[in-house]
N, C-alpha and C positions, 0 to 999 in steps of 0.2 A: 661605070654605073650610068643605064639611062637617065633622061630627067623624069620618065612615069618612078621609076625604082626611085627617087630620092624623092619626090613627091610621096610615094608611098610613106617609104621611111621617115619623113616628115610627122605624118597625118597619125602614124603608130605611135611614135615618139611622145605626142602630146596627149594621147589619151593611154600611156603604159605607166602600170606601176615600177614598182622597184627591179621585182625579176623580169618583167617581161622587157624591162629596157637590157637588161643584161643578153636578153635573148636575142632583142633587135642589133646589137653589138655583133653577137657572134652572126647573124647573119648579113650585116656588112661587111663584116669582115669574108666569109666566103664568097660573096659579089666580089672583090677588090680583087683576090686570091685568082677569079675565073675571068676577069679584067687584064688581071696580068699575064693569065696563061693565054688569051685570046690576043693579045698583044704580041708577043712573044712569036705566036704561030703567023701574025701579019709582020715579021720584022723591024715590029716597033718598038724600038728600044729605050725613046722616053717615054713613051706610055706606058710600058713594062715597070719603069722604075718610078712611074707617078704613080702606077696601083700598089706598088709593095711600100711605099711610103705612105700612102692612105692607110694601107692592111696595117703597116704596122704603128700607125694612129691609133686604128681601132686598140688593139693587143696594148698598146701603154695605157688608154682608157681605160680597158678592162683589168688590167695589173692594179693602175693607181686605185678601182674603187675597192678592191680585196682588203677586210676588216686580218687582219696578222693575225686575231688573239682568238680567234674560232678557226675548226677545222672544218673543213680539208683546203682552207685558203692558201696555206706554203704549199701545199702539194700543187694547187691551183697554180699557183705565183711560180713555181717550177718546169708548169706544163707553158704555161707563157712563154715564160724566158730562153723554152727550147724552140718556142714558133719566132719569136723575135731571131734566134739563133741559126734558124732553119730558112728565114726569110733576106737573113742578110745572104747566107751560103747562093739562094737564088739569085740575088743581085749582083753579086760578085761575079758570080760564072756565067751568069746569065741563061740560066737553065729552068725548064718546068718542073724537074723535077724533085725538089724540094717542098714544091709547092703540094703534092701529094697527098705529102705525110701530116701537114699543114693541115690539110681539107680533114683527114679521117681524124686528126684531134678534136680540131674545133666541132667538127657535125655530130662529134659525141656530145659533146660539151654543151653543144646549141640543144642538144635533145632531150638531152636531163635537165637542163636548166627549163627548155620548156612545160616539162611533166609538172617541176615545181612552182611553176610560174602559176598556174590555176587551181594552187590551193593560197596562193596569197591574198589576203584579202584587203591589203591597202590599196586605197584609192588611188588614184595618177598622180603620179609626180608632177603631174603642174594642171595646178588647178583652174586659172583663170584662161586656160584657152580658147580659141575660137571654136563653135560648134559649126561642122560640113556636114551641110547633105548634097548626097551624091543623088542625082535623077531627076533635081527638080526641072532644069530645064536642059533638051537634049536635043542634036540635030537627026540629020540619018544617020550617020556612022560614027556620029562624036557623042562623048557623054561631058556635059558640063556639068562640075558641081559649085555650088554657090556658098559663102562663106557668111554665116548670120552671125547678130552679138560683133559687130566688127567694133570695139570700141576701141578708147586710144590707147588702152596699156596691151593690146594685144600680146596676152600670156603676161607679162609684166605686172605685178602690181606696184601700181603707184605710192 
């Protein structure tokens, strides 16, 4: 993952409610998943195993925050447990193709969960963050964005 992509993912993070962070999840995880297939293809074989170990960061995230007592969470908790499952078989053999079946789960997952992301209507999970604007001050080729309300609990409350 570049550092603009985890900038990004930053900047989403602290202004996403409940589903859209589930969203930003699955698509960490397919960054990780294209990390490691991109790895793999430069025969790099720690960096291969640093992205499926991120990936499967992400994937125990996503397990741990699954509520058991509403459906279709075990089905959910099931589709997991077979990427977790599917991710070790990559590591082991040291193959992309695992990695695959990985991608067509999650970018299902990532896409429904998106649809329902914008009918929820709680506000951000973290409320006290820094407000970015992007454009106030910019070179020729660069975009600098500035970071207001810098106070000391930055996203913290005291």
């Amino acid at each position: 993952m570049t550092r603009e992509q985890k900038q990004e993912f930053t900047l989403r993070i602290t202004h996403a409610n409940p589903t859209e962070l589930v969203v930003i999840l699955y698509e960490m995880l397919l960054c990780y998943v294209q990390d490691g297939r991109e790895a793999l293809a430069e025969k790099k074989e720690w960096e291969f195993r640093e992205a499926i170990r991120k990936a499967r960061g992400c994937l125990g995230e996503l397990m741990n925050s699954l509520n058991l007592q509403y459906e279709p969470a075990p089905a959910l908790l099931s589709l997991c447990g077979f990427c977790v499952r599917r991710l070790a078989d990559s590591e082991r053999k040291v193959s992309p193709e695992p990695l695959g079946e990985i991608e067509q789960i999650v970018k299902q997952l990532r896409d429904a969960y998106s649809q329902i992301a914008g009918q929820n209507s709680a506000g951000p999970v973290m409320n006290n963050s820094q407000t970015v604007y992007a454009g106030l001050t910019y070179g020729r080729n660069t975009l600098t964005e500035n970071m207001a309300d810098q106070g000391a609990n930055r996203g913290m409350y005291a």
